[in-house]
C-alpha positions, 0 to 999 in steps of 0.5 A, a space after each residue: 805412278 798409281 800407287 804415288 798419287 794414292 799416297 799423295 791423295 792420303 797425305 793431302 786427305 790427312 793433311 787437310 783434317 789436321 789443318 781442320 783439327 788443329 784450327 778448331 784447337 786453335 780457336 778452342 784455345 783462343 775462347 778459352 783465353 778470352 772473356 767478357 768483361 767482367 759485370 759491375 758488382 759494386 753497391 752504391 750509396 747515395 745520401 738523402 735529406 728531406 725526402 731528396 736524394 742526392 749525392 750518388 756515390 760509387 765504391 773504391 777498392 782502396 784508400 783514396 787521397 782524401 784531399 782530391 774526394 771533393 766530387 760531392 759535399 754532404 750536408 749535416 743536419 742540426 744533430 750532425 747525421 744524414 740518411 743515406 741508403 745502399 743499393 746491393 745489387 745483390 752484393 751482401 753487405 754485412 757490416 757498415 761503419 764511417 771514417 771522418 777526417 780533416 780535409 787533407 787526409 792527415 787527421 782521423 777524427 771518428 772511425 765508428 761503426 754504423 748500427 742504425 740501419 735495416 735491410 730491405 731485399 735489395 736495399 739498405 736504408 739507414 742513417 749516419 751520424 757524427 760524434 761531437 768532435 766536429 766544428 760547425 761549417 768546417 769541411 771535413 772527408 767522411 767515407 763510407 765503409 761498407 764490409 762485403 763478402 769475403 772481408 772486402 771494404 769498400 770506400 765511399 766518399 763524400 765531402 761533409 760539412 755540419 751547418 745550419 746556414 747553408 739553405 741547402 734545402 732551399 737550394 735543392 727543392 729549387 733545383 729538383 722543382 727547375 729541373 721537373 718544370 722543363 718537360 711542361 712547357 706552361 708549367 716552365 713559364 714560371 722560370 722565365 724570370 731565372 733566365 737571362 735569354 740573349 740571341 748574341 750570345 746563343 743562337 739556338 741552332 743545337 740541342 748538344 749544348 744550352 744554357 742560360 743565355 738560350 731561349 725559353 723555347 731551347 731550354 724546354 726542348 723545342 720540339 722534340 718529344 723528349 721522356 725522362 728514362 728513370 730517376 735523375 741523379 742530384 749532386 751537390 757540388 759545392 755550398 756556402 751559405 749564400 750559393 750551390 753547385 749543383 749537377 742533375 745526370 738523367 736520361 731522357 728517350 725519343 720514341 719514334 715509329 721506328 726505334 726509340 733513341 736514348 741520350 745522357 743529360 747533365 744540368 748544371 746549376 749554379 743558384 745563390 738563396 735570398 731571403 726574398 727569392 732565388 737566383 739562378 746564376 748559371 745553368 747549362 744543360 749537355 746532351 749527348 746520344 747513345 748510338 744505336 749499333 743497329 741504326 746508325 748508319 745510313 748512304 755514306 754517313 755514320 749516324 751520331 746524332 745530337 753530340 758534340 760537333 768535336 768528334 774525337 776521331 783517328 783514321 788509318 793512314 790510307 782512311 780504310 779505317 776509323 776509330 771515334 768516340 761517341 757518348 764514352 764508347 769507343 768504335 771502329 768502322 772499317 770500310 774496305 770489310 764493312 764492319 763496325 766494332 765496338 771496341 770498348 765500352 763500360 755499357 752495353 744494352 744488357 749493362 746499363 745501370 748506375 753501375 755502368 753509365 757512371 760517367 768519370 773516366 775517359 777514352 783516347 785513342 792512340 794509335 791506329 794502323 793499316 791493320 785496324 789495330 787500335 791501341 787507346 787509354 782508359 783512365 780514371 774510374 773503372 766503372 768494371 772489369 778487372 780494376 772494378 773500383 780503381 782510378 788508373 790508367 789502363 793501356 789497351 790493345 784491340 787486335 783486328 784480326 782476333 777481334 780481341 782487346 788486351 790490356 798492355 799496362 796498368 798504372 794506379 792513380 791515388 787521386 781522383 778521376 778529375 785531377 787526373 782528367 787534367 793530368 791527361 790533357 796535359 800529356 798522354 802519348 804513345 809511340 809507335 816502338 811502344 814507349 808511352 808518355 804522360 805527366 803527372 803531379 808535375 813530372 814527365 814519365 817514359 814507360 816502356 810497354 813491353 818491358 814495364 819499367 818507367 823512368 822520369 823525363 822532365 820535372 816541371 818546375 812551374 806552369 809555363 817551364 813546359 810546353 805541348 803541342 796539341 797532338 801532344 807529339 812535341 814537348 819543349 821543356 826547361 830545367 832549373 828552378 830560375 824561370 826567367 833566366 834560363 839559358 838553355 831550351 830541350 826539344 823532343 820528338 815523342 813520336 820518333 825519340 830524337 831530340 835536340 836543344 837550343 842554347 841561348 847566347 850570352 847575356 840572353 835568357 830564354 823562355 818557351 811560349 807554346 806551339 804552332 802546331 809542331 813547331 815550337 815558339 820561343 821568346 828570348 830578352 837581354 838578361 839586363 832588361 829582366 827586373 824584379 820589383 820588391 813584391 818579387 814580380 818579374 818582368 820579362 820583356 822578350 826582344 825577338 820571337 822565334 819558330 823553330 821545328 822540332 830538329 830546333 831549325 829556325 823556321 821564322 824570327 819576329 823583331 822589331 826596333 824597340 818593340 818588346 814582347 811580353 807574352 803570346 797567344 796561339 789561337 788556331 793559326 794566329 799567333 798574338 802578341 802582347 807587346 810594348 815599347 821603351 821610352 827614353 827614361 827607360 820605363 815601358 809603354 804599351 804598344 798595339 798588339 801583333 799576329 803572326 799568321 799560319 798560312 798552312 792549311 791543316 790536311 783534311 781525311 779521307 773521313 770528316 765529320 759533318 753537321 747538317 740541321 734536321 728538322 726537330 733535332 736541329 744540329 745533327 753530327 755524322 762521319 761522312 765515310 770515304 764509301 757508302 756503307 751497305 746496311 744490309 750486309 753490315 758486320 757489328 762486332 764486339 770484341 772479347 778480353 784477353 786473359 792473363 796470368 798475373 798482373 801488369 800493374 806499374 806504380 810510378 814514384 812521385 814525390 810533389 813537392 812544388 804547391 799546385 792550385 787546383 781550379 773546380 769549375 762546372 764538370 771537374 778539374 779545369 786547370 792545375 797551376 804552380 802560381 796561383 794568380 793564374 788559378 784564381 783568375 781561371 776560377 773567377 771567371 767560371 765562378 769556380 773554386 781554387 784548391 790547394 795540395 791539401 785540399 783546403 780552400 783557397 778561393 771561391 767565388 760567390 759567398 761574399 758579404 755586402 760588407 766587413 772591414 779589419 777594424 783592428 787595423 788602422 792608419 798608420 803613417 810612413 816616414 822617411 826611416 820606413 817606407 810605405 812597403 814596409 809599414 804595411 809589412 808590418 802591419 800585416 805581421 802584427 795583424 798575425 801577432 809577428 813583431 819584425 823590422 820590414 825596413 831592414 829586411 828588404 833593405 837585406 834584399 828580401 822581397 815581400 813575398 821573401 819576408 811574408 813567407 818567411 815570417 808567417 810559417 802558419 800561412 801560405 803566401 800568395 801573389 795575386 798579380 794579375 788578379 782583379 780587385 773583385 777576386 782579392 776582396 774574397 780574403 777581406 772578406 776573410 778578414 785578411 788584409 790584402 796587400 797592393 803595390 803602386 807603380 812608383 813604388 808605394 804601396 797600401 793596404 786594403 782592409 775593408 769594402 761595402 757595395 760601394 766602397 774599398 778601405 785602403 790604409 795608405 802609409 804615404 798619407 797616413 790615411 784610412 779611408 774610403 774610396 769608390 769601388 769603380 775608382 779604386 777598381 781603375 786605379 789598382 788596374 792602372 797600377 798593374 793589380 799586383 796583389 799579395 795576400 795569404 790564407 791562414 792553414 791550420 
């Protein structure tokens, strides 16, 4: 017996040790597959002129579309060059040259080297300049190549635009000077005059977010004892000779006795030159804190500070675990072990430059389990790491009891970070068998993770043939290119895979409206009552509106007697109708709007974020958690990268086809269309700029002259062999040098938009229904004629305007005349604003 506990006492003994040894392997194995994230080694070039620096611009590891590189426009000076300087980084650059290409990508016009630099330390300054092969105020694509170490070529890219009417030295010395007078509250009364200062309409209460409606007070900080961090980073967003967009980024600090808080700011400005003064058109300024790791929490409260009160943020299903984003870091707080991890972040107080704080990628989370598991995307510019210099789409993983992150996937992306920012909004998901959801360029992908392999789900053929619901769960689709008469709609549930359709009765066509949360709103009208007018708009009058859940269950059905929907929209937890009625001759009339209302309350965490005012700081956001956190004992943990052989890359196929709009607003991408009435519209009211496939420019807002009239153009007279549709057909195709016989062609069924389209092959057509006089006047200004239908059925041309005025040819009364701006503004209006126009392409 003796001799058997021995023996079970040195078995237990080795035991034990072999435990201890083989753990301490373990875990050498597992430092050895794990790494930091790799440090930024890109330089970054950055454009001078008169002394300003503007136009930081950050390095690409490949050849990007060119079309989508219009993040910043470079102004040429009178001998076609820019100075510009290279910051290393202690990276060796042994060779630098320019690519200058057409806007579109499609044209190389000048691959030269550059010679005319000099190297000092750390820095390289120098000067680029362009050939003669350049036309005056033409936008082109100009990339910076820098050779580096080990023959790698890296890419910079900026717009580039040759002018000497752009005053953009004006508009840049106003900016910086604007910008530099907000710390001096005396010297910043001089700005007074440039702000537009409305209490209705701003109320002061947050620094996050201020603008040009704020009070002088709000706009040079309040009271807080702000200190600029560092020297601020100008961008030129986009010029004409009367306006600028301008963006400042910079960071400012807060020292108090205790700790010093530090925040990124961007200013946005938006200034039109006179040869009298300046005006300012817009301005915003965003602020946004960096959490300090060390004190940002305090009772119950997770610390964030001066933020948006929208705080992305995922809790587990029992709430013992929150993931959140703050200030482009993402963190994990887990309650039950009191421990708070930084998950991802491309900064870090030991990489924090221009590098690293580089702001155009994203964060969203994905998935959070009971475990702590995480899995979020990273998409656009990876600022480091393994995919330094790339725009894509990375999945990752972040394992809570390894405390590691690891990348599942990675899908390159040729475009730029703002287009696919957009793309994301739209749809991005992943399910919890692993399967991932996005669109882009128009499709639908489903991608396995574990398998890597991907197949297309749905082609979208235009704006509103898809819609998503907003945790982006839900998808209701159409297929077919006939919009207006389709027959059937397809539902599917991304979360668990089912799907189910519903098919329209005979005679009915079937539209997809949107989303009440998850349930899928749908609109259905009598083929018989769809029409097409002769300038190809379709009316789509809806005589019931249903609910349905995503089985396709009928949950509710809105109908009333001669009531016809004509459109909706869903706004927290009211539905609006838009609708109208049919009189007895059998035209339609406006009728009241209509909501239907949701009466089921969203379901609150256990983690809810929460704003409380605190003294200088005013709107103060935190993550009041489920249980108090204990400072003392509190855990910050940041988690390695795991290492592994190969790669996980997945390119996905994409063959665009349809034309897509791309609307710029203050920050980027703000919407992509298929119809370009609704991205005109979008960018008229943010004073943006619309852009096509090719990069070309398709409306801008803001650089119209006070007067200009087609002279070529004059009146002409309908008869009762061509009506007044057709001479303006015509007078638009002889304008372009086209002889043709409209009369005959929409006596042939052709619409307007058919007859244009087809005889203009070095135009794109666009149908501007919908959109204001104020917008199309931008193609008159072009000299382009504009043309408008009435609603009995005439139609007239505009071809000219001045402050007070529009000319209009109007065949019916062979008339070329003038009338008053707000008259014909009205009366247009009245007539439904359908417009068709076109923009010459090169």
């Amino acid at each position: 017996m003796k001799k058997t506990i021995i023996k079970l006492s040195v078995f237990l003994a080795v035991f034990i040790v072999s435990l201890i040894v083989a753990g301490r392997i373990m875990n050498q194995g597992h430092d050895n597959l794990t790494m930091e994230l790799a440090e930024a080694t890109y330089p970054i070039v950055t454009m001078e002129r008169n002394g300003i620096a503007y136009n930081q611009l950050h390095g690409y590891r490949e050849a990007m579309e060119t079309a989508f590189q219009r993040d910043t426009v470079t102004v040429l000076n009178e001998s076609r060059s820019t100075d510009f300087t290279v910051d290393t980084y202690g990276r060796n650059i042994t060779g630098i040259s320019i690519e200058v290409r057409s806007t579109d990508g499609k044209r190389l016009i000048e691959d030269t080297p550059v010679t005319d630099y000099e190297t000092d330390g750390e820095r390289i300054y120098g000067t680029i300049s362009l050939k003669d092969l350049i036309e005056k105020d033409t936008e082109y694509s100009l990339a910076v190549v820098l050779e580096a170490d080990e023959d790698t070529q890296l890419r910079y890219y900026t717009r580039a635009v040759w002018s000497d009417s752009s005053y953009v030295d004006e508009k840049l010395a106003f900016v910086t000077d604007f910008h530099q007078r907000l710390y001096d509250r005396t010297a910043a009364e001089e700005l007074t005059k440039y702000l537009e200062t409305d209490s209705s309409l701003e109320d002061n209460s947050s620094f996050h977010k201020v603008n040009i409606h704020s009070s002088f007070r709000q706009i040079t900080w309040g009271d807080l004892p702000v200190e600029e961090v560092g020297e601020p980073v100008v961008s030129l967003k986009e010029i004409a000779s009367q306006t600028a967009s301008i963006l400042i980024n910079y960071m400012v600090c807060t020292s108090g006795e205790e700790e010093t808080v530090y925040y990124q700011v961007e200013e946005y400005y938006r200034v039109r030159y006179t040869t009298d003064r300046m005006y300012l058109l817009d301005y915003e300024r965003t602020m946004t804190q960096i959490p300090d790791v060390q004190n940002m929490y305090a009772n119950n409260k997770i610390l964030l500070g001066i933020t948006d009160e929208n705080v992305p943020m995922v809790e587990s299903e029992d709430g013992n675990v929150v993931v959140f984003l703050a200030a482009n870091q993402l963190f994990s707080y887990n309650v039950t072990n009191n421990k708070l991890t930084v998950i991802f972040s491309f900064y870090d107080e030991h990489n924090m430059d221009a590098r690293t704080l580089y702001g155009e990628h994203s964060i969203k989370i994905l998935d959070v389990d009971e475990g702590g598991n995480v899995a979020f995307a990273v998409y656009g510019y990876m600022n480091r790491g393994r995919h330094e210099g790339q725009v894509g789409i990375q999945i990752y993983n972040y394992d809570n009891s390894l405390n590691t992150i690891e990348e599942l996937i990675y899908i390159p992306y040729q475009n730029s970070y703002a287009v696919l920012a957009a793309e994301m909004e739209r749809l991005l998901y992943l399910s919890r068998d692993q399967k991932l959801y996005l669109s882009l360029d128009n499709i639908v992908y489903e991608i396995n993770l574990e398998e890597k392999t991907y197949s297309q789900l749905v082609h979208i053929s235009q704006d509103d043939s898809m819609q998503v619901s907003e945790n982006h769960k839900i998808i209701v689709w159409m297929e077919g290119e006939d919009f207006y008469h389709g027959s059937r709609l397809y539902i599917k549930n991304l979360g668990n895979g089912t799907e189910s359709e519903i098919a329209a009765e005979a005679g009915d066509a079937i539209l997809p409206l949107g989303f009440m949360g998850e349930d899928v709103i749908y609109g259905i009208a009598r083929r018989e009552d769809v029409t097409e007018d002769s300038s190809g708009s379709v009316f789509f009058p809806m005589y019931c509106v249903r609910i349905c859940n995503s089985q396709g269950e009928l949950l509710m059905e809105y109908a009333q007697d001669n009531i016809y929907v004509t459109g909706c929209v869903v706004r927290d937890n009211q539905i609006t109708l838009d609708r109208v009625t049919r009189l007895e001759n059998g035209a339609y009339e406006t009728a009241a709007q209509d909501q239907i209302m949701n009466n089921v309350e969203t379901e609150q965490g256990k983690n809810v974020v929460v704003a409380a005012d605190i003294d200088i700081y005013e709107r103060y956001v935190q993550i009041q958690t489920r249980n108090t956190i204990d400072s003392s004992t509190i855990q910050i943990l940041t988690p390695k990268e795991m290492v592994f052989e190969g790669g996980r890359e997945l390119a996905l196929s994409s063959e665009q086809e349809t034309a897509r709009y791309y609307v710029y607003g203050h920050y980027g991408v703000e919407g992509i269309y298929s119809l370009p009435a609704r991205a005109v519209n979008l960018a008229y009211d943010m004073a943006g700029v619309v852009v096509d496939n090719s990069g070309s420019t398709v409306w801008l807002r803001g650089n119209r002259v006070t007067r200009n009239q087609i002279m070529a153009i004059t009146e002409e007279s309908a008869t009762e062999e061509r009506g007044s549709l057709a001479v303006c057909l015509d007078t638009m195709l002889e304008y372009e040098g086209i002889i043709r016989n409209a009369e005959y062609l929409l006596g042939q069924g052709q619409t307007a938009l058919d007859i244009l389209q087809e005889n203009l092959p070095d135009a794109q057509i666009l149908d501007l229904t919908g959109c204001s006089l104020d917008a199309v006047l931008y193609y008159v200004n072009q000299d382009i004629p504009v043309l408008a239908m009435l609603e009995n059925g005439e139609a007239v041309l505009i071809t000219g305007f001045n402050e007070y005025n529009v000319v209009i040819m109007e065949p019916s009364t062979g008339r070329l005349y003038q009338n008053g701006m707000n008259d014909t503004t009205q009366w247009l209006s009245e007539n439904g604003n359908r417009f068709i126009t076109y923009m010459r392409v090169e």
